[in-house]
N, C-alpha and C positions, 0 to 999 in steps of 0.2 A: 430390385435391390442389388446394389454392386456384390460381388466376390469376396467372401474374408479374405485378410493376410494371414496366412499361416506363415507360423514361426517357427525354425528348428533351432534348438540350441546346440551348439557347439562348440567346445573348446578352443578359444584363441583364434577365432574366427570372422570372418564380416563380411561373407561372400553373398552375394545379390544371385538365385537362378530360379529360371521356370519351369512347373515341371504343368503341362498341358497349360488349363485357363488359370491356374494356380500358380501365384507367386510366392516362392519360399524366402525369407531372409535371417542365415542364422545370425545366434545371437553368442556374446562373451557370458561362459560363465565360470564360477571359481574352479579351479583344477579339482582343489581338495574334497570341497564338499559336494560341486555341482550346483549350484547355488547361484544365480539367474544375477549378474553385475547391471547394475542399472539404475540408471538418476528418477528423482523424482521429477514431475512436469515440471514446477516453479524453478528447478535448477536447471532444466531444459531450456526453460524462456532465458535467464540467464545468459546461458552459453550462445543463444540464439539471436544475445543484442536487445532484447524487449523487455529488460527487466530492471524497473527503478527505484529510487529510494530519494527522499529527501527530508530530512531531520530539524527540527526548531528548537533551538534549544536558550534559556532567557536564567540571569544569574536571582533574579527575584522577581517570581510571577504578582504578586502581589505590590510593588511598585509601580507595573504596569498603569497607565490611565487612560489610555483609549486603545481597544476597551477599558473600562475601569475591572482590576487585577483577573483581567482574562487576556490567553493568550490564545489565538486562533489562527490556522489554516484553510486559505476558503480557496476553491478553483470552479473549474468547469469542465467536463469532458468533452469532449470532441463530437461533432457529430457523424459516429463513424461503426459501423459494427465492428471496430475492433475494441471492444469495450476493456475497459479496467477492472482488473482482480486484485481487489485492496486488503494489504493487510494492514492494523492500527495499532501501536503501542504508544503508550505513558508514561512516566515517571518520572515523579515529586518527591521529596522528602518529608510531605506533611500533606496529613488530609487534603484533596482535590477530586473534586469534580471534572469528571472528562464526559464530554458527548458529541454525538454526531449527527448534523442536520442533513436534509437533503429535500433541495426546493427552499425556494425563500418567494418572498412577496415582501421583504424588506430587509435592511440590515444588507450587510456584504460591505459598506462604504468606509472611504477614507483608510484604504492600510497603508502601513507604515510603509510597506515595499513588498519587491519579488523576493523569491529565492526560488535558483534553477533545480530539476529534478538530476539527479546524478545516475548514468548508467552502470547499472553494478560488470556489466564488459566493458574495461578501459578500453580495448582493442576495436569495438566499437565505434563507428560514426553515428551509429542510430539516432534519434532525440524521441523523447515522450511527445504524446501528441496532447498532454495535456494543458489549459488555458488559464492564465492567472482572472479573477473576477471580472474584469473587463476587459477579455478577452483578446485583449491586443499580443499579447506576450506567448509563444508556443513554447510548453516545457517550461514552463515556471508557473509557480503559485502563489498566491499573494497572502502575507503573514500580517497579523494583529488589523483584519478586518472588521470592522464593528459585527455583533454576533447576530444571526439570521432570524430574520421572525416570519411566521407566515411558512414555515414548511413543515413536513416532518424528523419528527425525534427518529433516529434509526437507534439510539441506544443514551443511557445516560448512567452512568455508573460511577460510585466515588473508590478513589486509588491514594495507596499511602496510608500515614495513620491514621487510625480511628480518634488520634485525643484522649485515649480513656490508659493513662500508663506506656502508650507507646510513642512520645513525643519524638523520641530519636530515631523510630525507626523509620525505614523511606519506604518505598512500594512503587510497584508497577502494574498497569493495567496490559496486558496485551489480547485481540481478539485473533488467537488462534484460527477461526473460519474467516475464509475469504468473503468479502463483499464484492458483488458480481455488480459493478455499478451503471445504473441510464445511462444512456449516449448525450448528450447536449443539456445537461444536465447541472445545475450547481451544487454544491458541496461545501460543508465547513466541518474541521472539526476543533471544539473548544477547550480547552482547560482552564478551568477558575479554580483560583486561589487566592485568600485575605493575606495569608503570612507570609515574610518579605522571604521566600527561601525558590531554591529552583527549579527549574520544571521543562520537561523535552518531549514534546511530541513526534514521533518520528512513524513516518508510511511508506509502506514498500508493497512495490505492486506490477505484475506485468503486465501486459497489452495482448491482448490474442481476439482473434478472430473465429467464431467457431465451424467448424470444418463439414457438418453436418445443418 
C-alpha cells in the first residue's frame, strides 16, 4: 500500500516539501477562523476542464409529436474508464413525468438532431467524450429520440403540478446524487407531458477516471 499524504495547514500558503518518505503539502486556510479553504470535487473537475452541461429546453412539451408529447435526451458513453457522473434536473409548469432509461433493445430512433455538451471552463479546449445515439457525433446528444424499450427504469418520477388546486404552479425535479454511469453504454432521459406549456431537461456531469 502506497504512503498517505499528509497535510499541514497553513496560513496563506501552498508550499510542496518532504520531510523523510513523507510528503507534506500545506494547505490555505481562513486567517480568522482557521477554517480549511477548499472546493468541492465536482468544482475541481470544473476548474480542471471535465465538467459539462447541456440543457433542452422546448416552448410546448405537449405539441411535441415524435415522440408523441415526450421530450427526450438519449446518448451513449464512451467506452472508456473515464466514466460519467451525472447529475439530472427538470422543470415544467404542469404535471410531468420525468425518467431515466439505461439500455434499450429498442426505441433511440429518428431524433430530431444533436445538441453539443457545453464546457462549464470557457478557457478550456477540452470536449466531453460523450456520443449522440448513433454514435457518429463526439460531445453531442441527440434530442427528441423516440423513447427506449427493452432497458432499465433507473428512475421515474412525476414533477410540477399535482392538478388538484395547483394549476399555476410549476416544479422541478432535480436528483441531487450523482449517477456513476456504464462505459459504452446507452442512456435516455424523457419528460412526458399532454399540456401544451414548457418544459427543460437539463444534465451536468463531469468525466473522471478513478484513481485507485
Amino acid at each position: 500500500m502506497p504512503e498517505p499524504t499528509i497535510i499541514a495547514g497553513r496560513i496563506a500558503s501552498n508550499d510542496t516539501y518532504d520531510r523523510g518518505s513523507s510528503k507534506f503539502r500545506t494547505i490555505r486556510v481562513d486567517p480568522s477562523t482557521h477554517a480549511q479553504i477548499s472546493i468541492s470535487y465536482p468544482h475541481y473537475e470544473a476548474h480542471a476542464g471535465s465538467a459539462y452541461e447541456l440543457i433542452y429546453s422546448v416552448s410546448s412539451v405537449g405539441a411535441l409529436t415524435t415522440p408523441d408529447d415526450t421530450m427526450t435526451l438519449s446518448f451513449k458513453t464512451p467506452n472508456t474508464t473515464k466514466w460519467m457522473h451525472l447529475i439530472i434536473q427538470a422543470v415544467c409548469t404542469s404535471g410531468s413525468l420525468i425518467s431515466m432509461y439505461e439500455g434499450k433493445t429498442g426505441g433511440g430512433a429518428s431524433p430530431t438532431g444533436i445538441l453539443p455538451a457545453i464546457n462549464y471552463n470557457r478557457n478550456s479546449t477540452n470536449t466531453s467524450g460523450v456520443l449522440d445515439v448513433a454514435g457518429a457525433n463526439v460531445g453531442n446528444m441527440s434530442y427528441d429520440a423516440t423513447v427506449f424499450t427493452g432497458g432499465t427504469t433507473l428512475f421515474s418520477s412525476y414533477v410540477g403540478a399535482d392538478g388538484i388546486g395547483q394549476s399555476s404552479v410549476g416544479g422541478s425535479h432535480k436528483n441531487g446524487e450523482e449517477f456513476i454511469l456504464k462505459q459504452n453504454t446507452f442512456y435516455q432521459v424523457a419528460l412526458v407531458e399532454t399540456d401544451t406549456v414548457p418544459g427543460t431537461i437539463s444534465l451536468s456531469w463531469y468525466e473522471h477516471t478513478d484513481k485507485d
